[in-house]
mmCIF file of the N, C-alpha and C atoms, coordinates in Angstrom:
data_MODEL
# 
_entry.id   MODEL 
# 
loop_
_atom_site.group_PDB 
_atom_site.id 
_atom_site.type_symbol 
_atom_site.label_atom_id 
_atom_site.label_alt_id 
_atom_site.label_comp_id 
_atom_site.label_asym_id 
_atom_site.label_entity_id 
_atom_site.label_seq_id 
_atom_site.pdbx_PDB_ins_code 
_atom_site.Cartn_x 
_atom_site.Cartn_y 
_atom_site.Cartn_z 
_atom_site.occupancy 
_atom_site.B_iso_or_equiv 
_atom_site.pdbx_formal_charge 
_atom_site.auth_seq_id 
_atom_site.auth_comp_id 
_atom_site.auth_asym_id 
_atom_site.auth_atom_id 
_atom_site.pdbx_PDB_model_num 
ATOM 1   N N  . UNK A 1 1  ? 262.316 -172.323 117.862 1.00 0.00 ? 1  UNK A N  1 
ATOM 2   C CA . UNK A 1 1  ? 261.094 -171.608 117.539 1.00 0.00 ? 1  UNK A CA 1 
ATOM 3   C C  . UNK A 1 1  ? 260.642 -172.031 116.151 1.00 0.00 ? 1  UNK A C  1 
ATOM 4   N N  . UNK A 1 2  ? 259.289 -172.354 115.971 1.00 0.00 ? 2  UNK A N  1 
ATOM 5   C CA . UNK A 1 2  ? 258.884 -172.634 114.661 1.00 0.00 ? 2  UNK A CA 1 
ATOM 6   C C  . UNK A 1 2  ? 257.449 -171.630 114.324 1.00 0.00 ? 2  UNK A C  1 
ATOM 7   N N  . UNK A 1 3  ? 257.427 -170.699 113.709 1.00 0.00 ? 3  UNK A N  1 
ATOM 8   C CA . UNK A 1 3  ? 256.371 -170.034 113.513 1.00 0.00 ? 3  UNK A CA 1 
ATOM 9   C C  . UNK A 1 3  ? 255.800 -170.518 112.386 1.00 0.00 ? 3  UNK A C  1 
ATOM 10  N N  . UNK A 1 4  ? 254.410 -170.012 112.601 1.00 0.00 ? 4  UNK A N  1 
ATOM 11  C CA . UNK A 1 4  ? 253.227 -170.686 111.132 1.00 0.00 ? 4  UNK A CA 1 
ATOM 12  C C  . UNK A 1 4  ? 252.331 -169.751 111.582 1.00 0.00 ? 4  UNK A C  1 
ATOM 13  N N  . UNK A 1 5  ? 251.860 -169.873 110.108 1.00 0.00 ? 5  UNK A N  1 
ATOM 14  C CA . UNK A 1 5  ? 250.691 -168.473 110.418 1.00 0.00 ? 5  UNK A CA 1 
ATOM 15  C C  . UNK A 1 5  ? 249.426 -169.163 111.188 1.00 0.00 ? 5  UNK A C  1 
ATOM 16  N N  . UNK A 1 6  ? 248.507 -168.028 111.186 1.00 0.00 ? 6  UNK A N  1 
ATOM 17  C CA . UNK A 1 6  ? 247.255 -168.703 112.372 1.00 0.00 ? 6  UNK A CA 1 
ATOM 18  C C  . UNK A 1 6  ? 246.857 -169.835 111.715 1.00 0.00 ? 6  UNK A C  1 
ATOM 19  N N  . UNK A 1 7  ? 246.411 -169.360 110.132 1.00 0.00 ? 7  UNK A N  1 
ATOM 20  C CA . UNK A 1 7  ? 245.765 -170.386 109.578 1.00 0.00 ? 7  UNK A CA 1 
ATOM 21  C C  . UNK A 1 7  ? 246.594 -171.659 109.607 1.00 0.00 ? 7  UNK A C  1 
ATOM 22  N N  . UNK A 1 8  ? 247.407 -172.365 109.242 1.00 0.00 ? 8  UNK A N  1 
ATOM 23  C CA . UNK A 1 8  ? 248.030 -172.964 109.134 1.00 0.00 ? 8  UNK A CA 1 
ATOM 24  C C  . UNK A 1 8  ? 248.347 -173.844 110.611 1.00 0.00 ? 8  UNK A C  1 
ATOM 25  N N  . UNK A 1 9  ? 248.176 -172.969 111.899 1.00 0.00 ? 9  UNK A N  1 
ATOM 26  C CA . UNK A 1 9  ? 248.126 -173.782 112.973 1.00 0.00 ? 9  UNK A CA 1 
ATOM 27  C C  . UNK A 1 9  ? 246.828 -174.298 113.388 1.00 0.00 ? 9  UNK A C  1 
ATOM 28  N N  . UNK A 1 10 ? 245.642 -174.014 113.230 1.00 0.00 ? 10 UNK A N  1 
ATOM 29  C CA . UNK A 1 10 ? 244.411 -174.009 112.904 1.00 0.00 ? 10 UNK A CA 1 
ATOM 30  C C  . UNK A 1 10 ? 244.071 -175.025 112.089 1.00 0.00 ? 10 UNK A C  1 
ATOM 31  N N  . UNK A 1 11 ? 244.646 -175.163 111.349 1.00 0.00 ? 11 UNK A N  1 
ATOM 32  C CA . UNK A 1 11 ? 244.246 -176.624 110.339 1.00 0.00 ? 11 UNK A CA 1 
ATOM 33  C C  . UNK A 1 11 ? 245.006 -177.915 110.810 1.00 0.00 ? 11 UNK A C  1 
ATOM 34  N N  . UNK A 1 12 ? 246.072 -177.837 111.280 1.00 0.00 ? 12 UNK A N  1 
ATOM 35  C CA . UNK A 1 12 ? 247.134 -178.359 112.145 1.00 0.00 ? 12 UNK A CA 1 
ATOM 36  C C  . UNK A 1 12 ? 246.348 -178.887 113.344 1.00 0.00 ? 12 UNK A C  1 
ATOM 37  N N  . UNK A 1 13 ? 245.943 -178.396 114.030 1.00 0.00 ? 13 UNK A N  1 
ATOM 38  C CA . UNK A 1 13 ? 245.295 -178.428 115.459 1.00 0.00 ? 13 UNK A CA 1 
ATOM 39  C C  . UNK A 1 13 ? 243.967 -178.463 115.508 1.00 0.00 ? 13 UNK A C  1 
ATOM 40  N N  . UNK A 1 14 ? 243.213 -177.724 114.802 1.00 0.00 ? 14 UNK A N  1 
ATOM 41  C CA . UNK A 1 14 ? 241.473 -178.236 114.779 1.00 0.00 ? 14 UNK A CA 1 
ATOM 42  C C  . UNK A 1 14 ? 241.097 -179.162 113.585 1.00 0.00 ? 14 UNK A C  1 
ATOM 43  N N  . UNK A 1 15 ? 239.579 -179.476 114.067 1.00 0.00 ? 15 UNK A N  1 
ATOM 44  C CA . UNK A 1 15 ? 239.028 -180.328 112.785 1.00 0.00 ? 15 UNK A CA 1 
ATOM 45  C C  . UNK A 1 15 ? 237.884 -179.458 112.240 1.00 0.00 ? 15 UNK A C  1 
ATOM 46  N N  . UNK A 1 16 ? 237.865 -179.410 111.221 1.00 0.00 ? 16 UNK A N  1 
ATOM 47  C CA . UNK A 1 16 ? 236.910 -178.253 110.375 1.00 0.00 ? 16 UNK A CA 1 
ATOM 48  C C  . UNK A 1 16 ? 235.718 -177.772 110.727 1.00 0.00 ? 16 UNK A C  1 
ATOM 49  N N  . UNK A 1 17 ? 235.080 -178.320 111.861 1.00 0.00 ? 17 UNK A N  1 
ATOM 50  C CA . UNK A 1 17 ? 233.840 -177.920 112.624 1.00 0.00 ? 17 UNK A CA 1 
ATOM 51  C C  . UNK A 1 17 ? 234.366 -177.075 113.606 1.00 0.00 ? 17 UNK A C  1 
ATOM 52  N N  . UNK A 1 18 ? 235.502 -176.993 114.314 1.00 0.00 ? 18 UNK A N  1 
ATOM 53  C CA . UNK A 1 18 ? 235.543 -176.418 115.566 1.00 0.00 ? 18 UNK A CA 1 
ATOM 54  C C  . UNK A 1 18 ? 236.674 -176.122 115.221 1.00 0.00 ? 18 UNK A C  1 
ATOM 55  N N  . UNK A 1 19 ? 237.161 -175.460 113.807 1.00 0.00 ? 19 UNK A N  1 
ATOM 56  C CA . UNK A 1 19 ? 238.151 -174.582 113.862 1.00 0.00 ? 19 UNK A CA 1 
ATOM 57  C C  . UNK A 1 19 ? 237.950 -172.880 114.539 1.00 0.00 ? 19 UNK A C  1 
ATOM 58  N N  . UNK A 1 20 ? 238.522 -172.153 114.980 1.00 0.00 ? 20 UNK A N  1 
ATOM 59  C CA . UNK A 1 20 ? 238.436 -170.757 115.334 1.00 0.00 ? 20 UNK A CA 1 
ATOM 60  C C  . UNK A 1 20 ? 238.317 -170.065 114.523 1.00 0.00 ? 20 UNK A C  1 
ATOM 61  N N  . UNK A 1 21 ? 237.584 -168.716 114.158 1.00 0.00 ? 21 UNK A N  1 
ATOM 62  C CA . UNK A 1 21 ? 237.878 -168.031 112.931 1.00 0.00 ? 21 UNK A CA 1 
ATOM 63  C C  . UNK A 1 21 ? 239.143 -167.548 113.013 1.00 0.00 ? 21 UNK A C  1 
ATOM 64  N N  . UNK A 1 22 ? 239.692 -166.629 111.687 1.00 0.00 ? 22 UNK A N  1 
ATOM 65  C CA . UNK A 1 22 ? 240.261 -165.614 111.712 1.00 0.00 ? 22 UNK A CA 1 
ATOM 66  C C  . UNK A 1 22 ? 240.633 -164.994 113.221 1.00 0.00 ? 22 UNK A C  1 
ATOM 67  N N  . UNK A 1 23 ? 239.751 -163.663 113.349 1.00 0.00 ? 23 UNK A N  1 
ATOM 68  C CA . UNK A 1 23 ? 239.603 -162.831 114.208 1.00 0.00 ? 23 UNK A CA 1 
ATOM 69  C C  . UNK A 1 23 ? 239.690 -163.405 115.661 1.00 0.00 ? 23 UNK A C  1 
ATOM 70  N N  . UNK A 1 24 ? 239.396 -164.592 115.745 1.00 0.00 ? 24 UNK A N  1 
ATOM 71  C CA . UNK A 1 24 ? 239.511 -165.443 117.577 1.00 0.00 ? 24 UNK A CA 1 
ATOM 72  C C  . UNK A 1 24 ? 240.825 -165.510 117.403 1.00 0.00 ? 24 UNK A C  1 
ATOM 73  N N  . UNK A 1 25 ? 241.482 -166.303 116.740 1.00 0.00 ? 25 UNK A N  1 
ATOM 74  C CA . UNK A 1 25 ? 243.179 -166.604 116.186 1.00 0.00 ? 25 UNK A CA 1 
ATOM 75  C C  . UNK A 1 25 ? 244.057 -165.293 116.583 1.00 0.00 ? 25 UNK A C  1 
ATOM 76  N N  . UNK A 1 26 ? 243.362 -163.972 115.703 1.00 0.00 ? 26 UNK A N  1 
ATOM 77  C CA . UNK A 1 26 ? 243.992 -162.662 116.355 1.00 0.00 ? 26 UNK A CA 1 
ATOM 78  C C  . UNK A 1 26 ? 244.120 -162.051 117.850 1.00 0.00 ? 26 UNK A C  1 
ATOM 79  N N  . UNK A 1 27 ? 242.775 -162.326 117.780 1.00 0.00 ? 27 UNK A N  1 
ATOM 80  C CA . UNK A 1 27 ? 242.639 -162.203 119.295 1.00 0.00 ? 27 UNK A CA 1 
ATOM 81  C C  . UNK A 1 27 ? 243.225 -163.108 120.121 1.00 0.00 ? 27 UNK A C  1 
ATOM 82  N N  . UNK A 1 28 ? 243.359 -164.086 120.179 1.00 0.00 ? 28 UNK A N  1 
ATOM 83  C CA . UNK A 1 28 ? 243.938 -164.944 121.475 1.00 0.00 ? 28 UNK A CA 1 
ATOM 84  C C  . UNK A 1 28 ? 245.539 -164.720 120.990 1.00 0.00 ? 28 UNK A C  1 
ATOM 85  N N  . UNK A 1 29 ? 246.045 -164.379 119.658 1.00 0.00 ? 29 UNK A N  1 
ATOM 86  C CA . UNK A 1 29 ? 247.873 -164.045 119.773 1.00 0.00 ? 29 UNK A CA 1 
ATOM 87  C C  . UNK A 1 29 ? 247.957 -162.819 120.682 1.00 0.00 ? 29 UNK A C  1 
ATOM 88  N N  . UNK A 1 30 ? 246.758 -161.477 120.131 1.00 0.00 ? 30 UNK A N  1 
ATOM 89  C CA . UNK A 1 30 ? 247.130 -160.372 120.783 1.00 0.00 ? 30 UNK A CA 1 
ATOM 90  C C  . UNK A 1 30 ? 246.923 -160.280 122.526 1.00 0.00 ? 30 UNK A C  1 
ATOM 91  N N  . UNK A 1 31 ? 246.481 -161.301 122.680 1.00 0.00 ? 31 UNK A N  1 
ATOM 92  C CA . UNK A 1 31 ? 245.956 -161.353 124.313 1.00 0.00 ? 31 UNK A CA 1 
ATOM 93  C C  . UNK A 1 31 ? 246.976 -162.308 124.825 1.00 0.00 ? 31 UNK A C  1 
ATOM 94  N N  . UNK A 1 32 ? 247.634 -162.838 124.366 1.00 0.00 ? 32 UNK A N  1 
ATOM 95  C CA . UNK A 1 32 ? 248.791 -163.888 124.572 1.00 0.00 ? 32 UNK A CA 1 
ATOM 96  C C  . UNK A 1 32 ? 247.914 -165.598 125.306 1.00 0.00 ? 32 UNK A C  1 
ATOM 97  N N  . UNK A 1 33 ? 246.749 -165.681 124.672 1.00 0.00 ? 33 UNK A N  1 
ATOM 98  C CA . UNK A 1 33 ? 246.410 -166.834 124.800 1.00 0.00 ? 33 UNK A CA 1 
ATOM 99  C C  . UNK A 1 33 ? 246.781 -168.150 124.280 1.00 0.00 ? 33 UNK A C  1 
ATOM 100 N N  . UNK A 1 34 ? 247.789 -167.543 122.894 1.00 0.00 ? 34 UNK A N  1 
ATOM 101 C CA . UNK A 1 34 ? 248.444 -168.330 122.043 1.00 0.00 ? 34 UNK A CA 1 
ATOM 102 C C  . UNK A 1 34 ? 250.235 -167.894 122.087 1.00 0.00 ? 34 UNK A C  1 
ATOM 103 N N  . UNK A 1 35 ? 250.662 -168.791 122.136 1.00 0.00 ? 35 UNK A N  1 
ATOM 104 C CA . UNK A 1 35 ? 251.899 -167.801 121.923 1.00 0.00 ? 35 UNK A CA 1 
ATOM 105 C C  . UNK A 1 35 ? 252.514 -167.258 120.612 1.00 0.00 ? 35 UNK A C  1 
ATOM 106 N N  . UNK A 1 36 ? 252.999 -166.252 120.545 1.00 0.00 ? 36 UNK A N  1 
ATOM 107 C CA . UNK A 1 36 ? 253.130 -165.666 118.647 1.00 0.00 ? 36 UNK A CA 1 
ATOM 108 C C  . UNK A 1 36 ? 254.016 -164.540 119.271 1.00 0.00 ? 36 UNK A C  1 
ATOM 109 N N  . UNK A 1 37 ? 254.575 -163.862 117.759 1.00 0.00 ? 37 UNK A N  1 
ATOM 110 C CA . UNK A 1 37 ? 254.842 -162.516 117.385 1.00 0.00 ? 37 UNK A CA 1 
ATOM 111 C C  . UNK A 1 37 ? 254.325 -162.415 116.133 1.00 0.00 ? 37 UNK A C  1 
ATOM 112 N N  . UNK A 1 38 ? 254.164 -160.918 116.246 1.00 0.00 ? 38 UNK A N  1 
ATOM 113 C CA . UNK A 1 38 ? 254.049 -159.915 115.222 1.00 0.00 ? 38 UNK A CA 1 
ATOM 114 C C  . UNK A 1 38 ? 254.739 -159.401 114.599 1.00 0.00 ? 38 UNK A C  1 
ATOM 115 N N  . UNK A 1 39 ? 255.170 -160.175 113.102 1.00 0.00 ? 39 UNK A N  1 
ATOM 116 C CA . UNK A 1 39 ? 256.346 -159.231 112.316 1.00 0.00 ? 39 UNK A CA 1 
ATOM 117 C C  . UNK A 1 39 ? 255.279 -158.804 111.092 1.00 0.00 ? 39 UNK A C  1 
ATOM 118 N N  . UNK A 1 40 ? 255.838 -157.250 110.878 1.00 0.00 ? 40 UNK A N  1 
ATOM 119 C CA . UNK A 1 40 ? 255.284 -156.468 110.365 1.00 0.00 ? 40 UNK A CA 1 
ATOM 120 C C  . UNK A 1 40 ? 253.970 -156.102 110.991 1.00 0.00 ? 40 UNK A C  1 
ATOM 121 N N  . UNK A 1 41 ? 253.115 -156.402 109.928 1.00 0.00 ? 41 UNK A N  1 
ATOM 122 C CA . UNK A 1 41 ? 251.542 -156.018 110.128 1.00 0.00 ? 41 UNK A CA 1 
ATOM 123 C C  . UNK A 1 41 ? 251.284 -157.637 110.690 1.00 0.00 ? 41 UNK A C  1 
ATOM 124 N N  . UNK A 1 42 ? 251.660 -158.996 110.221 1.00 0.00 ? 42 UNK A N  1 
ATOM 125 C CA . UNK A 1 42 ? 250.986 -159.905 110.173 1.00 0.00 ? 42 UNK A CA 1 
ATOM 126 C C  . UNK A 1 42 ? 251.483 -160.978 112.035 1.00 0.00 ? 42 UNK A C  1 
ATOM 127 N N  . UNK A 1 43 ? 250.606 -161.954 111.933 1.00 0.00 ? 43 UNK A N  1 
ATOM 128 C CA . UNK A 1 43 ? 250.763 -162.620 113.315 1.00 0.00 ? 43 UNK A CA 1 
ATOM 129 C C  . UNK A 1 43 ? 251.070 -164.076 113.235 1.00 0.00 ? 43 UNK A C  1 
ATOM 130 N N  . UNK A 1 44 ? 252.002 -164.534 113.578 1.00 0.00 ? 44 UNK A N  1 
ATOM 131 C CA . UNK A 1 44 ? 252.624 -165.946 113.323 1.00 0.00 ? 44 UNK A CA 1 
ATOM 132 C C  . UNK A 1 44 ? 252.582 -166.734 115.265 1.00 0.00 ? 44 UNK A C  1 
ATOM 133 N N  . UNK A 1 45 ? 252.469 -168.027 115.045 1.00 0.00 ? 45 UNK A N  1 
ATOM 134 C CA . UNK A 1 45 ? 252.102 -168.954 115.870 1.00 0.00 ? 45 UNK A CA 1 
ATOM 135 C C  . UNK A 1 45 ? 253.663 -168.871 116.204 1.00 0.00 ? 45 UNK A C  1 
ATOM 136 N N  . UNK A 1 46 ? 253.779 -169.383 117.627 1.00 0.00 ? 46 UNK A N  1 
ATOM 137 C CA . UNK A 1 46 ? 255.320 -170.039 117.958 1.00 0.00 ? 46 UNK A CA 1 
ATOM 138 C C  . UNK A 1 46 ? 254.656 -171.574 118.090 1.00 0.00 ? 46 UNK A C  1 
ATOM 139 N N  . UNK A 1 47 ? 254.613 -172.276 117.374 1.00 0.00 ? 47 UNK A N  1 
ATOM 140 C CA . UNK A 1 47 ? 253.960 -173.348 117.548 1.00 0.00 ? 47 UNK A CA 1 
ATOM 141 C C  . UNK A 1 47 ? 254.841 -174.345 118.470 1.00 0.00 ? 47 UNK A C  1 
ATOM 142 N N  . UNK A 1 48 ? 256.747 -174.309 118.867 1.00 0.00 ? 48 UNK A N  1 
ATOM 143 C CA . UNK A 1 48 ? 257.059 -174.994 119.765 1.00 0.00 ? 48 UNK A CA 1 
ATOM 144 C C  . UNK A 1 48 ? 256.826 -174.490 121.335 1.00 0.00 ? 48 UNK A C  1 
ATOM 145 N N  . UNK A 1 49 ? 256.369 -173.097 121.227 1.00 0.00 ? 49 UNK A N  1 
ATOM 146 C CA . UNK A 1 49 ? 256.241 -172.247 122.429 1.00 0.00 ? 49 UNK A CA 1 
ATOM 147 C C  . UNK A 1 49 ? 254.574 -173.338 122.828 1.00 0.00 ? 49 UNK A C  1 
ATOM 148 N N  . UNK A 1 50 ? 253.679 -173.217 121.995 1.00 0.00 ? 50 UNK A N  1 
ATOM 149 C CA . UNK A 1 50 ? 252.543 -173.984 122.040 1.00 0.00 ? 50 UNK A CA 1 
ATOM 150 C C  . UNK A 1 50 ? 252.480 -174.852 122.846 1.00 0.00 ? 50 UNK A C  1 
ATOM 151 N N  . UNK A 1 51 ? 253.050 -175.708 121.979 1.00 0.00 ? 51 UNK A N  1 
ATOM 152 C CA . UNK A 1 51 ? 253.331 -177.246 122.214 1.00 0.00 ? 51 UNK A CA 1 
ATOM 153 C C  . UNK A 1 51 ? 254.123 -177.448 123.841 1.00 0.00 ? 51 UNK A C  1 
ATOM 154 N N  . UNK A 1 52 ? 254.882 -176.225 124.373 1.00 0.00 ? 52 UNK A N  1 
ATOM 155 C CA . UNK A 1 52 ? 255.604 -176.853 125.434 1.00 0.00 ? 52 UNK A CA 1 
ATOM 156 C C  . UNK A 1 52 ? 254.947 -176.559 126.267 1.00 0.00 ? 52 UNK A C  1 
ATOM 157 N N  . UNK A 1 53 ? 253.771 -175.605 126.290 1.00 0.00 ? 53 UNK A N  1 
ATOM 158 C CA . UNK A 1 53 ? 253.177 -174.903 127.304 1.00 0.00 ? 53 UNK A CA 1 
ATOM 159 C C  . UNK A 1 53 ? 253.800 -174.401 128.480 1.00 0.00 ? 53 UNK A C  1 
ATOM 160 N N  . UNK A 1 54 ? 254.513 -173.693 128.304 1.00 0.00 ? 54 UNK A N  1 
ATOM 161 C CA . UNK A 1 54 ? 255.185 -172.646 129.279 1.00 0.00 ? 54 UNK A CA 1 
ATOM 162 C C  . UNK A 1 54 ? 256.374 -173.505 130.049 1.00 0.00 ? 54 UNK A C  1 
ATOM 163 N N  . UNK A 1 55 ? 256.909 -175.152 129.266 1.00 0.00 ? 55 UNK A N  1 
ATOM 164 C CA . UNK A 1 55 ? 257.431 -175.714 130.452 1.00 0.00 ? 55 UNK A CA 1 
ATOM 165 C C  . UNK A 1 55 ? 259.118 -175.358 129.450 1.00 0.00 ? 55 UNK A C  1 
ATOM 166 N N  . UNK A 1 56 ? 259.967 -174.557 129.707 1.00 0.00 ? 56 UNK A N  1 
ATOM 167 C CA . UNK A 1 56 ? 260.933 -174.041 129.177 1.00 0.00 ? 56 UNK A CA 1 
ATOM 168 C C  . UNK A 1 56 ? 261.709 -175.331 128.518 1.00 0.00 ? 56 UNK A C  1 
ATOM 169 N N  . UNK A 1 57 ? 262.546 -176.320 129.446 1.00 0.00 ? 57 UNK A N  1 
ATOM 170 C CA . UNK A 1 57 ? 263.073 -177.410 128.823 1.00 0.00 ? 57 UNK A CA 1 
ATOM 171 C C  . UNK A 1 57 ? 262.122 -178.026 127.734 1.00 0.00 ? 57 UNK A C  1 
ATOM 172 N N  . UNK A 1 58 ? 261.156 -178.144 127.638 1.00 0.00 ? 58 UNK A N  1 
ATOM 173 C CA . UNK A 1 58 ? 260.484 -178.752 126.094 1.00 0.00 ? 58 UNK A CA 1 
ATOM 174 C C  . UNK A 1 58 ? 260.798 -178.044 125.425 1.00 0.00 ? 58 UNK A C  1 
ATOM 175 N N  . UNK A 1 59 ? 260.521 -177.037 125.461 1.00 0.00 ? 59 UNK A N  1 
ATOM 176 C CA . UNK A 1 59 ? 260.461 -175.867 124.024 1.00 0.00 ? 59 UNK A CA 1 
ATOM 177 C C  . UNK A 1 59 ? 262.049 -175.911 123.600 1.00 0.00 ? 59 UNK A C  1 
ATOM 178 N N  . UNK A 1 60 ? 262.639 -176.054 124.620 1.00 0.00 ? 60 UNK A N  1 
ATOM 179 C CA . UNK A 1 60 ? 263.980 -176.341 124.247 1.00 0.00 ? 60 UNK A CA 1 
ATOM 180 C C  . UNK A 1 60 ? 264.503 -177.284 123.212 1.00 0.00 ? 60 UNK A C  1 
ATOM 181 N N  . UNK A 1 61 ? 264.182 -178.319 123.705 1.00 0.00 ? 61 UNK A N  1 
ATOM 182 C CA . UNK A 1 61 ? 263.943 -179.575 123.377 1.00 0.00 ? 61 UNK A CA 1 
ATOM 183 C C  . UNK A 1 61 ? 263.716 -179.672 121.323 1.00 0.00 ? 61 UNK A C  1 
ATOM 184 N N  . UNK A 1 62 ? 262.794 -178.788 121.641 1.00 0.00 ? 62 UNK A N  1 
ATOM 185 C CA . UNK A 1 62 ? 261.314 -179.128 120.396 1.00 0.00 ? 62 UNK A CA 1 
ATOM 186 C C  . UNK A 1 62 ? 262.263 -177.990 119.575 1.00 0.00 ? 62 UNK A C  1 
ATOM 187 N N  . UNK A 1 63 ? 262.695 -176.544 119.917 1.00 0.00 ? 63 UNK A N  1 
ATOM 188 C CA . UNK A 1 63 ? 263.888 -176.021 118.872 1.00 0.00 ? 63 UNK A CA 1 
ATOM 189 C C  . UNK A 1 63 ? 265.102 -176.856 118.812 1.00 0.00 ? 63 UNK A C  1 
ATOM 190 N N  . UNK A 1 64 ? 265.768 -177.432 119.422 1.00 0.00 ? 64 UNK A N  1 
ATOM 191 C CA . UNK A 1 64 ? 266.853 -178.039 119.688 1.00 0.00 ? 64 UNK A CA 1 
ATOM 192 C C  . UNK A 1 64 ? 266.893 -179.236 118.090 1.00 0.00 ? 64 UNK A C  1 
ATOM 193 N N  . UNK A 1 65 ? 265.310 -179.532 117.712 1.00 0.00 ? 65 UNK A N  1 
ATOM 194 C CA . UNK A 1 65 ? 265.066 -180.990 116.635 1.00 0.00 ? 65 UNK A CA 1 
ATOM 195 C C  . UNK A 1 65 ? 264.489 -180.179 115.693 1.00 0.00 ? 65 UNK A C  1 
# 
């Protein structure tokens, strides 16, 4: 598992025209369009959960390195 905050996956993954705001970022963790948890108040990316797209052996893989 590698978490990063929204912003940070967002700059990672878009190009500055067609980044998401804030609030889309929240919304698609809290709707599970992205994959994340919530520690505390704040919302962090699983960015290898991302990246494997639901296919379990990658994500494996991608924590495993």
């Amino acid at each position: 598992m590698h978490l990063m905050t929204p912003q940070q996956w967002a700059d990672k993954y878009f190009d500055a025209g067609s980044r998401p705001s804030e609030v889309t970022l929240r919304r698609w963790l809290n709707e599970g369009k992205v994959p994340g948890r919530k520690v505390g108040g704040s919302w962090f990316v699983d960015e290898h959960a991302w990246q494997a797209d639901g296919d379990d052996l990658v994500r494996r893989v991608l924590d495993a390195g």
